[in-house]
N, C-alpha and C positions, 0 to 999 in steps of 0.2 A: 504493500500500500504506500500511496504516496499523497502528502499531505499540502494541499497547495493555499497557502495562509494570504488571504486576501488584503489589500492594502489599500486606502483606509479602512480602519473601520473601528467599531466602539464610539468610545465618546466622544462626542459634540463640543464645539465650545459652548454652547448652550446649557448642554447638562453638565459638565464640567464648574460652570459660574452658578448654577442652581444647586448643584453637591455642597460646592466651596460657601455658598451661602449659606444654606443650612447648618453646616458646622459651626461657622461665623457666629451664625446666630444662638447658637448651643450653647458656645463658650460664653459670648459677652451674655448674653438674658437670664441662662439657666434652666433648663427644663420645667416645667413643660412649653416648647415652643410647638404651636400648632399648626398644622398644614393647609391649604385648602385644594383639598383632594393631594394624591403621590407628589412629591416631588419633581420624579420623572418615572416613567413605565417598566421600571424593577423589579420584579419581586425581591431580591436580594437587597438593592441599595434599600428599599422601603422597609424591609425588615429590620436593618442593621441599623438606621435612624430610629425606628422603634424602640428597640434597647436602649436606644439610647435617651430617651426622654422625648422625641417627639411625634405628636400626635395628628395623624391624619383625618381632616374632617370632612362631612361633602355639606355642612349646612354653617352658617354663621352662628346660628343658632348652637351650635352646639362649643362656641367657642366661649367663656367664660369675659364677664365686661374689665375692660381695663386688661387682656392676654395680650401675650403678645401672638400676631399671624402672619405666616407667610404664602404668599401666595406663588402658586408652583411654576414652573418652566412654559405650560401650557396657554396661561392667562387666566384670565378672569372678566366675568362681565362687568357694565358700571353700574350694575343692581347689587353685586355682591362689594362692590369696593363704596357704594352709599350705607349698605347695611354694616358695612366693619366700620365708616365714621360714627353711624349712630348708636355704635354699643361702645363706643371710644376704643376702640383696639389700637396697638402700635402696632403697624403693619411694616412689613418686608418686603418691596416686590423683586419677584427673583421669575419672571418674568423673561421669557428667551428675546431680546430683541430683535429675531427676524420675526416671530408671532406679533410683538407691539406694533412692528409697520402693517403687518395685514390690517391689524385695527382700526390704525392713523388711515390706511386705505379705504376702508369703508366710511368712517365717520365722514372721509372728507369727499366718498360718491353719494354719499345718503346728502350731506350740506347743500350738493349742487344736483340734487334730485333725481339722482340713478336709481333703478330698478337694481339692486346687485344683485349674481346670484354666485352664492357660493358654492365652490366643487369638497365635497368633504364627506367625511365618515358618519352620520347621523349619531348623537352621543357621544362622542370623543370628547374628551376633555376642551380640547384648543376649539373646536370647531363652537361649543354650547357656549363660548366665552364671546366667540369673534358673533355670533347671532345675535347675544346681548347688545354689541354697538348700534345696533339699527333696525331693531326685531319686527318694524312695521314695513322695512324696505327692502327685504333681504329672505332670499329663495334660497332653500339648499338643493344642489344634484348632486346625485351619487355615481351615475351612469350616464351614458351616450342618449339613452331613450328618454330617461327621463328629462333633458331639452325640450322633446317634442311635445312633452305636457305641459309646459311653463304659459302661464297667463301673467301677463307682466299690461300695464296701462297705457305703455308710451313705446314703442318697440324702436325708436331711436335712442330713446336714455339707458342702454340697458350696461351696466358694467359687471364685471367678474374678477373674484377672489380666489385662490386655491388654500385650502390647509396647505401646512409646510409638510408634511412629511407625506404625501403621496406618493406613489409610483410616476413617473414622468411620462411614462408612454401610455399611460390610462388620461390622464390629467390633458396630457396635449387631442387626445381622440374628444374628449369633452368637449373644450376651447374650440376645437377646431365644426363642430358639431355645432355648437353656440356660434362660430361666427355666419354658419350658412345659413341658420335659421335668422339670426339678428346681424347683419353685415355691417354696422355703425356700431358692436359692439365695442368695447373698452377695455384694455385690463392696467395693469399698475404697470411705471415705466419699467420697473426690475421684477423676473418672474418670482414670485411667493413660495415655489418649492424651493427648503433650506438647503444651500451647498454639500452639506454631509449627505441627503437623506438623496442627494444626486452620486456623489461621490461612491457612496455604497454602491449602490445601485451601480454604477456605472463601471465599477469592479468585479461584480459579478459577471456583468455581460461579457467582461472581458476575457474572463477562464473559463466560461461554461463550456467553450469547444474540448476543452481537453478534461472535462471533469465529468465523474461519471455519479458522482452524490455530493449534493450542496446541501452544507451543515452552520444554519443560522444560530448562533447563542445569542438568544433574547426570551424579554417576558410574551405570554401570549396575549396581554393586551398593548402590547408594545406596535403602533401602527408601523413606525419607519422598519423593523422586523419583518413582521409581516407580511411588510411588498417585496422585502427583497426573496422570503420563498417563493412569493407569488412570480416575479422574475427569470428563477428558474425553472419554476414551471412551465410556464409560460415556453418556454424553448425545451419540452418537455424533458427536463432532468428531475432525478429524485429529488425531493427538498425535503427537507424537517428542520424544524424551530422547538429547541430546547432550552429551558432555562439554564441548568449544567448540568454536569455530568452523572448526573443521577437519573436521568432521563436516556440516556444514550442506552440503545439496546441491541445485542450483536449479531442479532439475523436483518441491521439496517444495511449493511457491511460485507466487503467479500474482502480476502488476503488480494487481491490483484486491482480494487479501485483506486481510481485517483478520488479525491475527498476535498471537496471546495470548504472550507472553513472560512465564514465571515462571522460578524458580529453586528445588530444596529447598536443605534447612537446612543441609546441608552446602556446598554449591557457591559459591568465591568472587564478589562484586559483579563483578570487575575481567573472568569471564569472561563474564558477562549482557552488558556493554560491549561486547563484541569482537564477539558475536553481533549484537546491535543494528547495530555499526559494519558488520557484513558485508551486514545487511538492506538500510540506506540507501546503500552502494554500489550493491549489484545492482540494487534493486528502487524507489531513490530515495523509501522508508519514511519517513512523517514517525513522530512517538514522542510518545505521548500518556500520561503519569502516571498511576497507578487505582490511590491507593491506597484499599484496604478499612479498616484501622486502623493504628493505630501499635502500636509495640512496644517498651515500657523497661524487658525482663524482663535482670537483672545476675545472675548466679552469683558467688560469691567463690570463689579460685583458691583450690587443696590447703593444708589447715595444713602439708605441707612447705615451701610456698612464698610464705605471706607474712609 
């Protein structure tokens, strides 16, 4: 077996300033610091902040008056960041800034009286945040078809958002679908899927010719994960999405495959390693480096916290 270690992959600058925040906040506040919703799509990282004093919440309500709250990677609406001033919270936003411009996006197509419609996962954390900006002006699709259901008032004014962590080749069939049906559509000057959640993506594509099992370590509600199985299937190779390696099972496996190993942007390095480590026991795996590019994208942490 041979092990072909995709490059980039794992952490985000995004989730890297959302981790770093969280700890930030550990240290200087003291537990309990409360979350709103995961920090980032972990099972592990979410766990390991549990232990450690902080609390993940899905209602404001359940946050104590005078707590302190951080609000996660994904965003928040301006319903939930009205209700954290009215129970006087000190808040944290830890907040991805490529999600805060989809916001600044909509707020500023809803101002000038756009129909938006967003491309996104129905319930996802980022997507139920970026609907709060404008919830009287603003459609979600999820698919190609559903364009051709859209009743929108004005079919000139119509503009378009995408979550950040889509698949690209889904995302761009949408747009492309939106622009035939509404040809004066709009979108934002810079595309809204996040650099990492392309990079992954854009690694895979890269190795799937010589790869004969594509082995994602991510959580299963982890969207940017998710596409990238979907990716290789899509060019029909095996794929599986595990959290670690206690998921890994050895009829996935033969002694002669090549084994694509990535990670999304959430999922820690330390558990890519364990997976690997479990490869070259069983399967006696050598591990061959691929990286596609590098990555020096930095976020700077919350003006609460530096």
């Amino acid at each position: 077996m041979k092990i072909l270690l995709a490059g980039p992959r794992g952490f985000c600058a995004g989730v890297n300033m959302a981790i770093e925040s969280l700890e930030r906040a550990l240290a200087a506040y003291g537990a309990p610091v409360y979350v709103y919703h995961e920090i980032v799509h972990n099972r592990h990282v979410v766990e390991g902040f549990r232990r450690r004093g902080a609390v993940f919440v899905d209602s404001i309500a359940e946050v104590p008056r005078g707590g302190c709250l951080m609000y996660s990677a994904h965003g928040v609406s301006p319903a939930v960041r009205e209700a954290a001033r009215e129970r006087g919270l000190t808040v944290i936003d830890a907040t991805c800034p490529l999600v805060r411009k989809v916001h600044w996006e909509a707020q500023r197509f809803a101002q000038a009286g756009f129909t938006i419609v967003l491309i996104g996962h129905r319930g996802h954390d980022e997507v139920v945040g970026t609907l709060g900006e404008a919830p009287e002006r603003m459609l979600l699709v999820e698919t190609p078809d559903d364009v051709e259901r859209l009743d929108v008032p004005d079919t000139d004014k119509v503009a378009y958002l995408t979550q950040t962590t889509l698949s690209v080749d889904d995302a761009n069939q949408i747009v492309e679908r939106l622009r035939r049906r509404f040809p004066r559509a709009v979108g934002s000057a810079k595309e809204d899927i996040c650099y990492a959640t392309q990079n992954r993506q854009e690694a895979v594509k890269a190795l799937l010719d010589e790869s004969d099992v594509v082995l994602v370590v991510g959580s299963h509600n982890s969207s940017n994960s998710n596409r990238l199985v979907e990716v290789a299937r899509e060019q029909r190779r095996t794929a599986r999405l595990v959290d670690d390696e206690g998921e890994l099972e050895l009829d996935w496996f033969t002694q002669d495959d090549n084994v694509l190993v990535t990670a999304g942007a959430s999922a820690p390095e330390e558990l890519v390693g364990e997976c690997v480590a479990w490869l070259r026991r069983h399967f006696q795996a050598t591990v061959e480096a691929r990286p596609l590019r590098d990555e020096h994208v930095e976020f700077p942490l919350p003006l609460e916290l530096r």
